[in-house]
C-alpha positions as CSV (number, residue, x, y, z in Angstrom):
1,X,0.0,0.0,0.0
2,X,1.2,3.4,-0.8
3,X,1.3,6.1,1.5
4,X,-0.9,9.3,0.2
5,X,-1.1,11.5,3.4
6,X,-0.6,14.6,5.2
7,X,2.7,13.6,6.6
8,X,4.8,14.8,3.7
9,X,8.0,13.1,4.4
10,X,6.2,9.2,4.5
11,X,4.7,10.7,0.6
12,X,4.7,7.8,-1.7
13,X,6.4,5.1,0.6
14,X,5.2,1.8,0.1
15,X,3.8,0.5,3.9
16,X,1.3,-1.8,5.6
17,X,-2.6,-0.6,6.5
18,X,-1.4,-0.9,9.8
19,X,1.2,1.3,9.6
20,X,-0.7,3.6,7.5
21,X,-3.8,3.6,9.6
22,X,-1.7,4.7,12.5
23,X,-0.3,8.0,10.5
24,X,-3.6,8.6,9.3
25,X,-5.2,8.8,13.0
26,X,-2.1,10.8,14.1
27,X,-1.6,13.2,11.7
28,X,-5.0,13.6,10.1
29,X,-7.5,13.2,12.6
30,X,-8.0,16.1,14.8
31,X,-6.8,15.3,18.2
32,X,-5.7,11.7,17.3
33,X,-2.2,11.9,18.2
34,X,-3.8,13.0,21.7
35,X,-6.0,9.9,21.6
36,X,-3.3,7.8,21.0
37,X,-1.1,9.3,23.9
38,X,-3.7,9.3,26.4
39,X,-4.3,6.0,25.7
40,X,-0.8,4.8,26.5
41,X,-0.3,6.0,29.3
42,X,-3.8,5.3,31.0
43,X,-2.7,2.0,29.8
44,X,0.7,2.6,31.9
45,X,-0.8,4.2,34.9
46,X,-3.3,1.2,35.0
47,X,0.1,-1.5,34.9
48,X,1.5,0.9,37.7
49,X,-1.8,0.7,39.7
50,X,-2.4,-3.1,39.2
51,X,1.4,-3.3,40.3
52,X,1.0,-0.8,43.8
53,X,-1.7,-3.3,44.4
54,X,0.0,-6.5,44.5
55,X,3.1,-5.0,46.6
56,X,0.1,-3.8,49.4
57,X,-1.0,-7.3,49.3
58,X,2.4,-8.2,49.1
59,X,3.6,-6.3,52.0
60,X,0.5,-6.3,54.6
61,X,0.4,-10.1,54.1
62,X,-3.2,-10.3,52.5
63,X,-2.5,-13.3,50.1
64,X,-2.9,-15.3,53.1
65,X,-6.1,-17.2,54.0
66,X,-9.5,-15.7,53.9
67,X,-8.0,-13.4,51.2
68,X,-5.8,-15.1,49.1
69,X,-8.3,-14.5,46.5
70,X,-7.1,-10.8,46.1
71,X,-3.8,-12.2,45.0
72,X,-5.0,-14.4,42.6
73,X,-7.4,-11.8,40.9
74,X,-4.7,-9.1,41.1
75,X,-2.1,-11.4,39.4
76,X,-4.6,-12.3,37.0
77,X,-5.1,-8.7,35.9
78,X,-1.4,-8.3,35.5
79,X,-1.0,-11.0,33.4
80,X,-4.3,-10.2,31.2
81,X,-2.9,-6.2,31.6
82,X,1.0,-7.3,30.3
83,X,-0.6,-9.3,27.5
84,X,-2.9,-6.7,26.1
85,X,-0.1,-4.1,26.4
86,X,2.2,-6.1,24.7
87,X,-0.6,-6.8,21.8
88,X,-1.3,-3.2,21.5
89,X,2.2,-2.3,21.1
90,X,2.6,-4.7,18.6
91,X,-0.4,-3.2,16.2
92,X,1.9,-0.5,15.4
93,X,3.6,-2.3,12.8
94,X,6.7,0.2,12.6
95,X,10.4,-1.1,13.4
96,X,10.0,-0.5,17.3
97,X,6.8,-3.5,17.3
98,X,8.7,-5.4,15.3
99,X,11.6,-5.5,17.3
100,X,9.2,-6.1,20.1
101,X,7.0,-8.8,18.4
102,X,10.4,-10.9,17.4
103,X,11.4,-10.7,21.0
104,X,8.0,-11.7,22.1
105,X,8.3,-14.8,19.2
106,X,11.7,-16.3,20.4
107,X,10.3,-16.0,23.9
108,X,7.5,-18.2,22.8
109,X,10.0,-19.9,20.8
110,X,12.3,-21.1,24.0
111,X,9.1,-22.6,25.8
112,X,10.2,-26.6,25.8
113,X,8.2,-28.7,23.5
114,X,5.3,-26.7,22.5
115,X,7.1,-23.6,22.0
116,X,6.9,-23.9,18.2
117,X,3.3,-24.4,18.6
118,X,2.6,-21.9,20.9
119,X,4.7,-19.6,18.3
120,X,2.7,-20.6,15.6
121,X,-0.1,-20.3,17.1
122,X,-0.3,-16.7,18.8
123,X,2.3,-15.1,15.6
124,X,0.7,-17.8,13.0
125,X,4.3,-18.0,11.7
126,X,7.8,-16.2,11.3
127,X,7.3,-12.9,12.5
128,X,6.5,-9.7,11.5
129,X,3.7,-10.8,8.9
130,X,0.9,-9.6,8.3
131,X,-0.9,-12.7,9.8
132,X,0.8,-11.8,13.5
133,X,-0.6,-8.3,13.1
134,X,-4.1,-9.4,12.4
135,X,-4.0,-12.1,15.0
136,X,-2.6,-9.2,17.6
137,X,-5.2,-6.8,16.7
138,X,-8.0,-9.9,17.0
139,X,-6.1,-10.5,21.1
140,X,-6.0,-6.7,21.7
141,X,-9.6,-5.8,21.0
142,X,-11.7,-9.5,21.7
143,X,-9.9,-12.1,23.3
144,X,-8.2,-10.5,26.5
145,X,-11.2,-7.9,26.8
146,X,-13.6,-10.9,26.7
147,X,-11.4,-13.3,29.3
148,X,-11.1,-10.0,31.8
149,X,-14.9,-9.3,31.9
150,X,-15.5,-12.9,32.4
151,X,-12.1,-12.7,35.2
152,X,-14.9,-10.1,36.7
153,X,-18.2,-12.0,36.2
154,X,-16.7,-15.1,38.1
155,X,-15.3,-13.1,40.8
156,X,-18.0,-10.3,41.4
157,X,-19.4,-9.9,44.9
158,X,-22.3,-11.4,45.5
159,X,-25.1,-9.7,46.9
160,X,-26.7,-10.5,50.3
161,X,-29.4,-11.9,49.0
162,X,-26.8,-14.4,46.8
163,X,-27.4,-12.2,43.3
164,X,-24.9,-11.6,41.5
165,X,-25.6,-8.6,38.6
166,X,-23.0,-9.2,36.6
167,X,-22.9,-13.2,36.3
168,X,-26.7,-13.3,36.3
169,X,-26.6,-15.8,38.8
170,X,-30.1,-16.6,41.0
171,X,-31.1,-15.8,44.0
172,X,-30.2,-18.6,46.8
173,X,-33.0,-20.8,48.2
């Protein structure tokens, strides 16, 4: 795909949609660039915050029993946080995701035995292609959101009554 925007010195360079899609929301939609920068770092702030967490449990010993259930649902978040960050970051499709995305494929890579599945099966081959980036956008924007609001549907208070809102379970007899 050729480049055809506002940001004169990309003019007429041959790039991915991706790639392209990104300069287009940064240089030629108003406020984009903003969009984009607000939404890195409320992504960072929100890695911070999941991190400040786990060190209070960490610290005031509340992984122990009746609680350990805090730890577990804070690690979870981390993980599911660290996995859609690293997605994200990927979608760029400029030299700095690639480097990232080839790191992120040898580490998948050095897993024993199903490493080369694993690989295969998150990049869908040698990385970068245009395969990985589709398959990072289709992680960034369905899978992890959909595994963290069910993380949240299975862990939501209940009720007093034994209703649970967000899991739609029923009331207790």
């Amino acid at each position: 795909m050729i480049y055809e925007g506002s940001y004169r010195p990309l003019d007429g360079v041959h790039m991915s949609a991706a790639f392209r899609s990104l300069l287009h929301i940064s240089f030629d939609i108003p406020g984009g660039l903003l969009m984009r920068q607000m939404h890195h770092w409320a992504a960072d702030i929100f890695i911070g915050a999941i991190v400040a967490h786990l060190a209070r449990l960490y610290f005031t010993a509340a992984y122990r029993k009746p609680r350990e259930i805090n730890w577990i649902i804070g690690l979870t978040l981390l993980i599911l946080a660290l996995a859609n960050g690293f997605f994200g970051y990927s979608l760029g499709d400029d030299m700095l995701s690639g480097a990232g995305m080839r790191i992120g494929y040898a580490i998948l890579l050095s897993v024993p035995f199903i490493g080369p599945y694993l690989a295969f099966l998150v990049f869908g081959g040698v990385v970068p292609t245009e395969a990985a980036i589709l398959r990072m956008y289709a992680l960034h924007i369905f899978v992890v959101p959909a595994l963290d609001s069910r993380r949240r549907q299975m862990w939501e208070p209940r009720k007093p009554d034994g209703f649970c809102f967000a899991a739609g379970f029923m009331p207790r007899p």
